[in-house]
C-alpha positions as CSV (number, residue, x, y, z in Angstrom):
1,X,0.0,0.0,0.0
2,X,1.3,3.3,-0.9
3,X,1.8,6.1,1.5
4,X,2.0,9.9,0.6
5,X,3.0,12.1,3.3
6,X,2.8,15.8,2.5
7,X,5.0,19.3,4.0
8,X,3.9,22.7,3.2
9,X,6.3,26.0,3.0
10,X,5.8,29.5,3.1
11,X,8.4,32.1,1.7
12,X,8.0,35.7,2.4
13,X,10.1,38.6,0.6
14,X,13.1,37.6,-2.3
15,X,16.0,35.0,-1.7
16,X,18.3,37.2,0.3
17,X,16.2,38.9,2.8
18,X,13.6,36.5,3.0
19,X,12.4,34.1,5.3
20,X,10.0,31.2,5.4
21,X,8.6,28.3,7.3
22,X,8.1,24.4,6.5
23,X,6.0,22.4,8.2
24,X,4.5,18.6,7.9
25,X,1.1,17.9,8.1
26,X,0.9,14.7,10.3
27,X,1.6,16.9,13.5
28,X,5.2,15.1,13.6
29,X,6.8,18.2,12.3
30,X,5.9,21.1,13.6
31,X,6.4,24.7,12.0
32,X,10.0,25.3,11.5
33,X,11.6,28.7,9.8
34,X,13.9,28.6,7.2
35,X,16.3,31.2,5.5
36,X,19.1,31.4,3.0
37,X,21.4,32.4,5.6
38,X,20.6,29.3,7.6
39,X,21.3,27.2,4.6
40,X,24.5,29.6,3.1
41,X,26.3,31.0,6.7
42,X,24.7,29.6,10.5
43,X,21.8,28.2,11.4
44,X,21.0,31.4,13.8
45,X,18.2,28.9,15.4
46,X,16.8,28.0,11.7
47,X,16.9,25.1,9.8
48,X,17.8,24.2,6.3
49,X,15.9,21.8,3.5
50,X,19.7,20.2,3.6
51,X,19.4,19.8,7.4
52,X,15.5,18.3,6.8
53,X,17.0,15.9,4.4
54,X,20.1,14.9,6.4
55,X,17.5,14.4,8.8
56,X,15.2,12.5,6.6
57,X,18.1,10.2,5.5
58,X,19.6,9.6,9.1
59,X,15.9,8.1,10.7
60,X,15.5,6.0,6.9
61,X,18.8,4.3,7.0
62,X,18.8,3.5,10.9
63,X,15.7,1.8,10.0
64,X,17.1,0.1,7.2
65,X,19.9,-1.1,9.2
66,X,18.1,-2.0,12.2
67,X,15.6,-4.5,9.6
68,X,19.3,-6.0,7.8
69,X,20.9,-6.6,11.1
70,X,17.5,-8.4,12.4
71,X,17.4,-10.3,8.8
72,X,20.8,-11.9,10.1
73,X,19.4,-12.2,13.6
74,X,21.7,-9.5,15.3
75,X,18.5,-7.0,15.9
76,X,20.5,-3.8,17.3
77,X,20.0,-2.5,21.2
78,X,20.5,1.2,19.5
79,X,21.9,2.5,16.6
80,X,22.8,6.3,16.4
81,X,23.2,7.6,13.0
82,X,24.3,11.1,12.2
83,X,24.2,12.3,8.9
84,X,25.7,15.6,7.6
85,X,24.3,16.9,4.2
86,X,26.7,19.7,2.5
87,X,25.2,22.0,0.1
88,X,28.0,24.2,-1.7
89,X,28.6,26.8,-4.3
90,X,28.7,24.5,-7.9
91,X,29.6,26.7,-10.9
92,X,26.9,29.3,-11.3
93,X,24.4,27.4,-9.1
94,X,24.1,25.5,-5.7
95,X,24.7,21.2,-4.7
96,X,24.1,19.2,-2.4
97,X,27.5,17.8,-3.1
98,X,27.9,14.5,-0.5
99,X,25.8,13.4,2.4
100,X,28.1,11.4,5.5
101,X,26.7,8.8,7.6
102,X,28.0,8.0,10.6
103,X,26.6,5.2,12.9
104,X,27.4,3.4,16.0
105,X,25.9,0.5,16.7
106,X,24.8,-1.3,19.8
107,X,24.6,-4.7,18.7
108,X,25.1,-7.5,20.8
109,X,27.3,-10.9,19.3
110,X,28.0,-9.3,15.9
111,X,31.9,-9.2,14.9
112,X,32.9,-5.5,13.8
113,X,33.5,-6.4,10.2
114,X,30.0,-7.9,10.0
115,X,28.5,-4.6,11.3
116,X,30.6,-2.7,8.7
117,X,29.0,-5.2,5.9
118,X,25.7,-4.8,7.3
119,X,26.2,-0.6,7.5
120,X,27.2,-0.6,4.1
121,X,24.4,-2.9,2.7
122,X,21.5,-1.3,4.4
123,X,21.9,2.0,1.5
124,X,20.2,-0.7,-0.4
125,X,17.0,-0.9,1.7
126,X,17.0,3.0,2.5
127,X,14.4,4.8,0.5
128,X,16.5,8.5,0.6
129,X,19.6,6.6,-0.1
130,X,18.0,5.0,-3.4
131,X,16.7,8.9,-4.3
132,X,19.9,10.4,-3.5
133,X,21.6,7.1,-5.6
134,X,23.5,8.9,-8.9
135,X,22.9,12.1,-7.8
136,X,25.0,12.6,-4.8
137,X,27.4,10.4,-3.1
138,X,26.9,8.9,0.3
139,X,29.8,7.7,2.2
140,X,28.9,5.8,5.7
141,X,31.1,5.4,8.8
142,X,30.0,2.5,11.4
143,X,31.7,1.0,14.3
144,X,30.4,-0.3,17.0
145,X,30.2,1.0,20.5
């Protein structure tokens, strides 16, 4: 069964002195503001659509890993996954030009190269990593704790 879940923005004024607000409409993400500066210099207490995705792509894959590693019956205690989207200057426009992942695992009786293997395979069962796939390269980091 498909699901379709929806966000909705508002941008006020042009790119460089304007501001906005994103916001999902299942109640799990409440209104957040947005700016070029938050996406171009620091965050100033705003978020970015690169920090939404990096965020979209961290809570994906640590699902896909935590179904891989319960596939080889090593289901994780925790996994914390970071993920660090960088959006940069590309010719005359703007990239996002690599997204990191970083996880450490909490998995009991699994060898450290095993967790590796599994790190690196769950991309393959991660929705955002199969959109971002071609487009912009993922590297991921795991070890365990």
């Amino acid at each position: 069964m498909a699901a379709t879940r929806t966000a909705n923005a508002v941008w006020e004024n042009d790119l460089l002195r304007g501001h906005g607000s994103v916001q999902g409409t299942s109640g799990g993400l409440p209104s957040v503001h947005v700016s070029w500066s938050a996406r171009t210099e620091g965050p100033g207490g705003k978020t970015s659509p690169e920090e939404l995705l990096a965020a979209a792509h961290a809570a994906c894959y640590s699902m896909a890993l935590s179904a891989g590693l319960g596939r080889t019956q090593h289901p994780p205690q925790k996994l914390e996954v970071s993920a660090a989207a960088t959006f940069d200057k590309v010719g005359d426009g703007w990239k996002v030009t690599k997204m990191e992942l970083t996880v450490v695992g909490h998995v009991p009786g699994i060898s450290a190269e095993e967790f590796r293997a599994a790190a690196e395979a769950a991309g393959a069962g991660c929705p955002i990593s199969g959109a971002l796939k071609g487009n912009v390269p993922i590297t991921v980091t795991a070890r365990l704790a």
